[in-house]
N, C-alpha and C positions, 0 to 999 in steps of 0.2 A: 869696630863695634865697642870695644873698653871706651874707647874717648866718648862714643856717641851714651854710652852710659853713665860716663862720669859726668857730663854736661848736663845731661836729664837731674840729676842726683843734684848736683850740684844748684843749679835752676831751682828746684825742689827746697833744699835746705835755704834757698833766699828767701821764696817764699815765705815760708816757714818763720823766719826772724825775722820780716820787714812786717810783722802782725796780722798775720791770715789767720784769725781765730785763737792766738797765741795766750790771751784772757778770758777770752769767749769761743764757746766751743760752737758758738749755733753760723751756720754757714747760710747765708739768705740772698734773694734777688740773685743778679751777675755779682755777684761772689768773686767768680774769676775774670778775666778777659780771653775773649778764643782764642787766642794765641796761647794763653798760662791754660789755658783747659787744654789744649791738643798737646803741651807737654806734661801736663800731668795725667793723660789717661797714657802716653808712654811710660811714665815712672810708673803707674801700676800696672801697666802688662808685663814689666820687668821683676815683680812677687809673685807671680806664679808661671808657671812652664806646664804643669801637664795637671790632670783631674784632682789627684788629692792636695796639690801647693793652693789650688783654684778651692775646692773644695774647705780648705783650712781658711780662706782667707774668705771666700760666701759666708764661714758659721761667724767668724769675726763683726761681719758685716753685718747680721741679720740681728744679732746678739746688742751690737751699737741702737739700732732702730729700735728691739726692743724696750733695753736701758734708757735710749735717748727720751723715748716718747712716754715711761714709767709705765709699761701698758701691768706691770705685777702689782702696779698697785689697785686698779680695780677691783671693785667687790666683788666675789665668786659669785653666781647668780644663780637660786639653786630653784627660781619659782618658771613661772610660764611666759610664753610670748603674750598673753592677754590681747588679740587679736583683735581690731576694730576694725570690720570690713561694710562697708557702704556704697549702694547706689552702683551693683552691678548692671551692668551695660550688654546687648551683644550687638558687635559692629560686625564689619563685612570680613570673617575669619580669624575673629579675634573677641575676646570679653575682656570688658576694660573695668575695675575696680579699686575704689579707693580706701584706702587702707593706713592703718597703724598698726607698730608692736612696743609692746616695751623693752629698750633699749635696756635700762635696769629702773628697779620701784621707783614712779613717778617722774620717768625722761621718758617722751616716745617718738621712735621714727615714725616721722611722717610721709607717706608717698602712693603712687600708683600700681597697682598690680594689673601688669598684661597676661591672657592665656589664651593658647587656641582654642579655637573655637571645637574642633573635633576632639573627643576624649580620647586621651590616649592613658594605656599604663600608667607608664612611666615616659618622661618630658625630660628635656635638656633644662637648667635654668640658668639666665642671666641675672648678673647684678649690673643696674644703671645708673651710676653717681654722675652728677651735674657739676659746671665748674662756677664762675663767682659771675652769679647775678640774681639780684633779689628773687625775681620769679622764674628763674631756670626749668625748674619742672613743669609746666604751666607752657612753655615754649614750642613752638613746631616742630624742633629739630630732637627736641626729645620723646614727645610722643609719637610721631612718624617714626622714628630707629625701635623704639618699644613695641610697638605694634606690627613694624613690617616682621619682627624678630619673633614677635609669639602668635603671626599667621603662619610662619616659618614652621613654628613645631615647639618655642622655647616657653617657658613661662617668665615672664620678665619684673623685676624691681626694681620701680625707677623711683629711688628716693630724696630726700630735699640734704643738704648742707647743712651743716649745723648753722641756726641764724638768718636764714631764708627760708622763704616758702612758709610753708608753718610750723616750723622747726623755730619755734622763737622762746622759746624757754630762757636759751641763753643771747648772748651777742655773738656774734661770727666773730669777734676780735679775742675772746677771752680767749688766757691764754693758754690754757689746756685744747686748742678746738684742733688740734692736729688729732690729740690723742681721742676725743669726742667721737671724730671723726672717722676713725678708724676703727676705733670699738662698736658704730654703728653696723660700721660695712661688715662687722664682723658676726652682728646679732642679725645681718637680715640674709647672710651666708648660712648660719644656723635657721635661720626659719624656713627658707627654702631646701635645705637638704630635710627639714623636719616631715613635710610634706607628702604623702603617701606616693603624690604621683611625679614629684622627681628622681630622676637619676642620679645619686649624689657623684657618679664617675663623668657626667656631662654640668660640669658647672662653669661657665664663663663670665666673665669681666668685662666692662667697657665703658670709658666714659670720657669726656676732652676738656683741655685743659688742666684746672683745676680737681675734675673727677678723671680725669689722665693721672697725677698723683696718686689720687685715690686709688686706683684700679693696680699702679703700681707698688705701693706699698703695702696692699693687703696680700696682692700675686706674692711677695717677697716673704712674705711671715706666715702666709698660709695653705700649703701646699694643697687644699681640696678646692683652691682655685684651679681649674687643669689647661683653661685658656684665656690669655689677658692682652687684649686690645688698646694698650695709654693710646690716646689722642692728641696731639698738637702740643707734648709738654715734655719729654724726654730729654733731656739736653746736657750735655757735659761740664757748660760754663754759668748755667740758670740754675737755680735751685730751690727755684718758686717764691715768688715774690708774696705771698699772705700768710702771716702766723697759723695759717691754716696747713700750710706746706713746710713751712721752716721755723716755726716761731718755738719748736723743739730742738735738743742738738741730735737729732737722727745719724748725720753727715759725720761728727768728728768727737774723737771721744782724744782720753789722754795717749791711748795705745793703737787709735787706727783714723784714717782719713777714705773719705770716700763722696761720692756723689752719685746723681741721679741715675747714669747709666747703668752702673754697678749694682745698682740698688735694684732697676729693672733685668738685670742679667740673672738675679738669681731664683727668673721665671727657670730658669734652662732646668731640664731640659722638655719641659710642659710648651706647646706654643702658644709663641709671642709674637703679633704684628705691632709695630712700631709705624705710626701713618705720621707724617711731617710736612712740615711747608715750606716755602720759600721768604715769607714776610714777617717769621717771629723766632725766637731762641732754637728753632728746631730745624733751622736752613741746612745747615751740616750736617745734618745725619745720615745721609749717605755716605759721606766722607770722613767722621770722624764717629759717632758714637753707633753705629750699625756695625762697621768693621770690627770694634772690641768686641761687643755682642757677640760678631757670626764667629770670632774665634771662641769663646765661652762655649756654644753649643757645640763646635767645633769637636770639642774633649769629649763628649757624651757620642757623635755620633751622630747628631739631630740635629744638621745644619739643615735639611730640609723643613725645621719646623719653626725656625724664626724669620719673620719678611720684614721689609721695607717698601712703604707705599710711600713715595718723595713726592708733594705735588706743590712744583718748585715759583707756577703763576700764580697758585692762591695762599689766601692768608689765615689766621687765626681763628680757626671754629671746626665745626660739626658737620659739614655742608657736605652736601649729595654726594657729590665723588667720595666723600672719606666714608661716609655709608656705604655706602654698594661696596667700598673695598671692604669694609669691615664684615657686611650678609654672607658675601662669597671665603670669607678665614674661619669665620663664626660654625656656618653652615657646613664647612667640612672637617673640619675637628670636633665640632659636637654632634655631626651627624645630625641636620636638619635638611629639609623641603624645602629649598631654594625655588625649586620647582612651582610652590603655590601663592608664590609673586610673578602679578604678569611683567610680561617680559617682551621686548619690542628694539632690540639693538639697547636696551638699557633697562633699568629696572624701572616700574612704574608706580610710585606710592599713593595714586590718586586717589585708590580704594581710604586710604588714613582718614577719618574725620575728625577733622581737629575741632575739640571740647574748650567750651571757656573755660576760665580760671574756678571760677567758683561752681564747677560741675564736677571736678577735681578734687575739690577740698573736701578731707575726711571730717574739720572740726568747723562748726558753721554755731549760727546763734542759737539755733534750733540741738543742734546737736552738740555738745560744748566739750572743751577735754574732762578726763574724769577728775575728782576733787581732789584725787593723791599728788597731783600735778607739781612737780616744782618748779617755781618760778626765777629766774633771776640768773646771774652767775654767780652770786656769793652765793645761793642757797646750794647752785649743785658743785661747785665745790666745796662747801659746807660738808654736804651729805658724801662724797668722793675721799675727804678727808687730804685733799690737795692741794 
């Protein structure tokens, strides 16, 4: 066991000096190779042994991603959501509406608001971030997962990317959009716990890809996430290829090293499914980044409450099987009606009706954003002071 340790260590310090981030702390794309990733998630299972070693070395982590991504520097935000809701809908168990809030003075999320159709009290809600393609929201496989979700029982926000959709204020390239991006996900966390009729103890996460990220890194820094579903992006040797995902040093600071797994570990002990494929960065996670994981919940107790959905013939997306795995984790952790989706040897979304693009859109010619609007990325980092 010493030799096998000193090897790992050793391994580790080459890294280390053959220039793995030794001027530059930002860790991006394969970063590693899977072979340097399966030993470097052994060198960090050898920092902690039991909850508080684990525990000391999560606040380490969390603290990095804070720092990395400057989220202290954002303006305190002390006005309203300024809510723009349009062109409510009722479909077959569900009401679909399109919507903005103010992110802060003159930035606004743009996206769609799913609910069921039956009022309830109090609702589960989901947040729904999309990953990297101009019209993602706008997509089949986002409003079918929205909508089967909030005939379910959940009230759902499916919001745009900073730089798509109609989030165009700034460019998806600038280079704060990690931090953008996260401060979104975290203003439309606030809007929906703001809401009379959520549950703020039923809030879930989900999104693939690139909103795989998203869902991980908000689950990480904001414990009123209570269940987080990343999609097709988790991976020990990837560490997201768009300054939307790494173009921060979230990963590595002067005093700690870390990556995507760990990042998603410190859902534990809230559940977390973890869904993967066979065709992209997330082949191995049965083998290599789930193990660490189910030992982290491990400590807590709650190995029953993180999975692995491995579906090792398909590839890179959103697509039916990783839905239906995702209704049946969703629906029993937040306690939804799984029940009022038919059901037939398989779940049947055919009830969805999918809306064009421009039925969608909250800002049209007729309807235009309001005047206080900043435009540009110099302007909002202007006004950021970043």
């Amino acid at each position: 066991m010493r030799k096998i340790k000193y090897f790992i260590s050793l391994v580790f310090a080459c890294l280390v000096l053959t220039g793995y981030g030794q001027d530059n702390m930002l860790c991006q794309g394969y970063h590693w190779t899977e072979d340097e990733a399966n030993l470097m998630m052994k060198k960090f299972a050898m920092e902690w042994d039991d909850i508080n070693s684990w525990e000391k070395r999560a606040q380490k982590i969390k603290q990095g991603i804070l720092e990395g991504m400057q989220l202290s520097k954002m303006p305190e935000i002390t006005g309203e959501f300024n809510p723009v809701i349009r062109n409510t809908r009722v479909m077959d168990g569900y009401i679909v509406e399109n919507i903005a809030i103010e992110s802060f003075p003159g930035f606004y999320i743009t996206g769609n608001l799913y609910r069921p159709s039956i009022k309830k009290e109090k609702n589960a809600a989901i947040l729904c971030p999309h990953g990297h393609r101009k019209d993602k929201r706008f997509t089949d496989d986002v409003q079918i997962r929205s909508a089967v979700l909030a005939r379910m029982g959940a009230i759902v926000f499916a919001y745009d990317m900073v730089g798509y959709g109609e989030c165009l204020q700034v460019s998806h390239k600038i280079p704060v959009a990690l931090l953008l991006q996260t401060w979104n996900s975290k203003r439309v966390l606030e809007y929906l716990i703001s809401l009379p009729d959520v549950d703020s103890n039923r809030i879930g996460m989900t999104g693939g890809s690139g909103g795989g990220t998203q869902t991980f890194i908000l689950t990480a820094i904001d414990d009123r996430i209570k269940v987080s579903v990343p999609v097709v992006q988790v991976s020990a040797h990837f560490f997201g290829g768009c300054v939307c995902e790494s173009g921060m040093p979230i990963h590595k600071s002067d005093n700690h090293q870390t990556n995507n797994v760990e990042i998603a570990a410190l859902c534990a002990p809230r559940p977390l499914l973890l869904i993967s494929n066979g065709a992209d960065w997330t082949r191995n996670t049965p083998r290599i980044e789930y193990p660490y994981i189910q030992k982290v919940y491990s400590l807590y107790n709650a190995e029953h409450k993180v999975e692995n959905v491995h579906l090792p013939a398909e590839k890179h997306d959103y697509g039916y099987s990783k839905r239906t795995a995702a209704y049946n984790f969703l629906a029993h952790h937040l306690h939804l009606k799984s029940g009022e989706i038919p059901y037939e040897n398989a779940y049947k979304e055919g009830f969805v009706k999918i809306l064009p693009k421009e039925d969608l859109k909250v800002f049209t010619e007729e309807n235009p954003m309001p005047e206080n609007t900043l435009q540009g990325d110099e302007a909002v980092k202007k006004y950021l002071n970043l």
